[in-house]
C-alpha positions as CSV (number, residue, x, y, z in Angstrom):
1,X,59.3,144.3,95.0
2,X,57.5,145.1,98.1
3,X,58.9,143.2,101.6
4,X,62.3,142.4,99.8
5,X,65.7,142.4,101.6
6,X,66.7,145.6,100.7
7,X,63.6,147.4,101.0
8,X,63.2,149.9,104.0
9,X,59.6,148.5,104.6
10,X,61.0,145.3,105.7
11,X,61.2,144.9,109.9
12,X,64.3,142.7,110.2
13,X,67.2,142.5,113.5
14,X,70.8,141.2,113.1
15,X,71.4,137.5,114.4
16,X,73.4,137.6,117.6
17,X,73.8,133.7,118.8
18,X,75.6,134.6,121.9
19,X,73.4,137.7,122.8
20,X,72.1,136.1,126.0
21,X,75.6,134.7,127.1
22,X,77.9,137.4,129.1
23,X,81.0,136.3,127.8
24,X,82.9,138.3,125.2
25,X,82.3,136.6,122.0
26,X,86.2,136.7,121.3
27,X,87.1,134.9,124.9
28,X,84.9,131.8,122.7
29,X,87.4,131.8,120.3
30,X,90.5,131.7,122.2
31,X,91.8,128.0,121.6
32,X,94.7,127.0,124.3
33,X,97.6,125.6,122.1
34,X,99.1,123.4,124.2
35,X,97.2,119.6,124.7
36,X,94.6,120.2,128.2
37,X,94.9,116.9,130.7
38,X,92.0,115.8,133.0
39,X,94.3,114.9,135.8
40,X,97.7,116.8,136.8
41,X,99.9,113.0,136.3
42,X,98.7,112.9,133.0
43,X,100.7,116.5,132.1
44,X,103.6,115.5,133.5
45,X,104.2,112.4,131.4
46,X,106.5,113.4,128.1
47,X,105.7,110.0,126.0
48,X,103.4,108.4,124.6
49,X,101.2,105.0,126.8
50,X,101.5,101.7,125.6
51,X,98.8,101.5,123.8
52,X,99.3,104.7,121.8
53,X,102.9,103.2,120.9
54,X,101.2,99.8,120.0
55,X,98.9,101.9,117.7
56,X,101.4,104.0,116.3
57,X,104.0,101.3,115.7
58,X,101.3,99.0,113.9
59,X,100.0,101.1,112.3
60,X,102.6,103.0,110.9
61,X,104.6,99.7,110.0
62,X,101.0,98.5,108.5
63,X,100.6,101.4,106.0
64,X,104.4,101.3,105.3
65,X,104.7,98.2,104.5
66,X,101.2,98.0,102.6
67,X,102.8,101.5,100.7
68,X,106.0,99.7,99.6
69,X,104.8,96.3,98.5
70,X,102.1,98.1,96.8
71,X,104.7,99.9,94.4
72,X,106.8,97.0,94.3
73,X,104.3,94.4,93.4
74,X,102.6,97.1,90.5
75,X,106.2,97.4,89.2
76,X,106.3,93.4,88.8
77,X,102.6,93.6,87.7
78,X,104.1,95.9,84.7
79,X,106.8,93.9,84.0
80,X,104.5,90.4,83.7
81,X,102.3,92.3,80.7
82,X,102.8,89.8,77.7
83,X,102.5,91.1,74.6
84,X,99.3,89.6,73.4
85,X,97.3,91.3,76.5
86,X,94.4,93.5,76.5
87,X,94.7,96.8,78.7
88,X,92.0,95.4,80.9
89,X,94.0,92.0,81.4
90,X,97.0,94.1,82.1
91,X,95.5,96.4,84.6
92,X,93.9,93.1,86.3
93,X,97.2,92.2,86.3
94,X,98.9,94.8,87.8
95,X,96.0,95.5,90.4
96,X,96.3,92.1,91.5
97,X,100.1,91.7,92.1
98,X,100.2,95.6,93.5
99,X,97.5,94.2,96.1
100,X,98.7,90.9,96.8
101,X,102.3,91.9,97.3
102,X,101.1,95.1,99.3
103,X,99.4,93.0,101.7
104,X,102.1,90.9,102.5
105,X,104.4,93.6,103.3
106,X,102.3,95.2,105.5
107,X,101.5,92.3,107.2
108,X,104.8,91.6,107.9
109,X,105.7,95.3,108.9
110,X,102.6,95.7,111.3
111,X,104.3,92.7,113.0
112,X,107.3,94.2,113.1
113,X,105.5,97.5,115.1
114,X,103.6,95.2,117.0
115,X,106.5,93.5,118.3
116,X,108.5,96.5,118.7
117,X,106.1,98.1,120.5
118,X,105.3,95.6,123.2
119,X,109.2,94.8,123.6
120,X,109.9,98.7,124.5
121,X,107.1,99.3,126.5
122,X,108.1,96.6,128.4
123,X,111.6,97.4,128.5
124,X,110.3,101.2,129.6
125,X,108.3,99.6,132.5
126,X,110.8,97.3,134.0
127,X,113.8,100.0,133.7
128,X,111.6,103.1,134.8
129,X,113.2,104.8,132.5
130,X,112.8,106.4,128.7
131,X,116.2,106.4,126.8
132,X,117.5,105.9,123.7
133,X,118.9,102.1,125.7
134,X,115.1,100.6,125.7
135,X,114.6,101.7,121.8
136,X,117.9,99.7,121.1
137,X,117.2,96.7,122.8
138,X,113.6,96.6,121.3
139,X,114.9,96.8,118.1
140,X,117.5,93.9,118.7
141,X,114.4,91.8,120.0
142,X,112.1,92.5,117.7
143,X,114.8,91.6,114.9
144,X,115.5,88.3,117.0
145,X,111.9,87.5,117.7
146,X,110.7,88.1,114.2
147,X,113.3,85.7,112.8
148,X,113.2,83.4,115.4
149,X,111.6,80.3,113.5
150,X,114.6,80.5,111.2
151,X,117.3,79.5,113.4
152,X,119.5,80.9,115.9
153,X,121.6,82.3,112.8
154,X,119.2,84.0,111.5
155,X,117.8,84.9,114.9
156,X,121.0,86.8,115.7
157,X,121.6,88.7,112.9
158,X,118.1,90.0,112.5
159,X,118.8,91.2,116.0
160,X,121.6,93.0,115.4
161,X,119.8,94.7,112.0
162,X,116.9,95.9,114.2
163,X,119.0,97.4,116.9
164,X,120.9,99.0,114.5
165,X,117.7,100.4,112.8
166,X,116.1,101.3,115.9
167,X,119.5,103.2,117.1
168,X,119.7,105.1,113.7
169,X,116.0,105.7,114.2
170,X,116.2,107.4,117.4
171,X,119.3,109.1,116.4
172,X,117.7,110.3,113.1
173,X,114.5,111.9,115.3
174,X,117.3,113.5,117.8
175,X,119.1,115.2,114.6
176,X,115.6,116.6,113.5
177,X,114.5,117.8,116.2
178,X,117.5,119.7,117.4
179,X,118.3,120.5,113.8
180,X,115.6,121.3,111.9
181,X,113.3,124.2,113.2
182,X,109.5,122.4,113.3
């Protein structure tokens, strides 16, 4: 067992990475905690750019949507199985109504965030202003824009819904955040 680890024959030194640096190896490790800008405009925004809200919105209203339709569509997939049917025709079954019906819904909810988004950026660049107003308004056009091909009827109370939604929205993340210690 000559030369081994342990042995005190064996010439060995402790691995120091940062031995040539003269920093204190604990000033490496001190992470700031709050998000560092490049420029000193970028800090004093409170909000999210356009095209982070176009992200979020789609995407969130995507993978909602895609979520919900999912469940719904395996549920009518279970509820299709005849009673002659082999598990694996019954789990094609279900697979393919869970998928198809998922991708519709989030189709149409991406939409939805894609149109929401553009409407309140919009809103928030021609008002110069962030409130809980612009949220509103994008929701009632987003409603009204969305169900626009169906008729004026249609139009207008889609409106309304999505203003009301977007209201209880913003109202709901208000409650939370003064409410609920995060």
């Amino acid at each position: 067992m000559e030369g081994s680890a342990n042995s005190p024959e064996r010439k060995t030194r402790h691995y120091h990475p940062y031995q040539d640096l003269q920093v204190p190896v604990r000033n490496l490790y001190d992470l700031p905690t709050s998000p560092e800008y490049l420029f000193h405009e970028e800090a004093l925004v409170q909000r999210r750019s356009w095209g982070e809200n176009l992200q979020y919105y789609t995407g969130s209203g995507y993978l909602t949507g895609a979520i919900l339709g999912a469940a719904k569509g395996t549920v009518e997939g279970l509820k299709a199985a005849e009673a002659g049917d082999s598990m694996k025709l019954r789990l094609n079954r279900v697979l393919n109504s869970g998928g198809q019906t998922g991708r519709r819904y989030g189709n149409s909810l991406g939409i939805v965030g894609l149109i929401f988004a553009g409407l309140e950026s919009g809103i928030i660049h021609l008002r110069g202003t962030d409130d809980l107003l612009n949220s509103v308004a994008a929701g009632l056009g987003t409603g009204a824009l969305y169900k626009a091909a169906a008729g004026p009827r249609s139009a207008a109370i889609a409106g309304a819904i999505g203003g009301i939604a977007a209201a209880a929205a913003v109202a709901g993340k208000q409650a939370v955040k003064r409410y609920v210690p995060i």
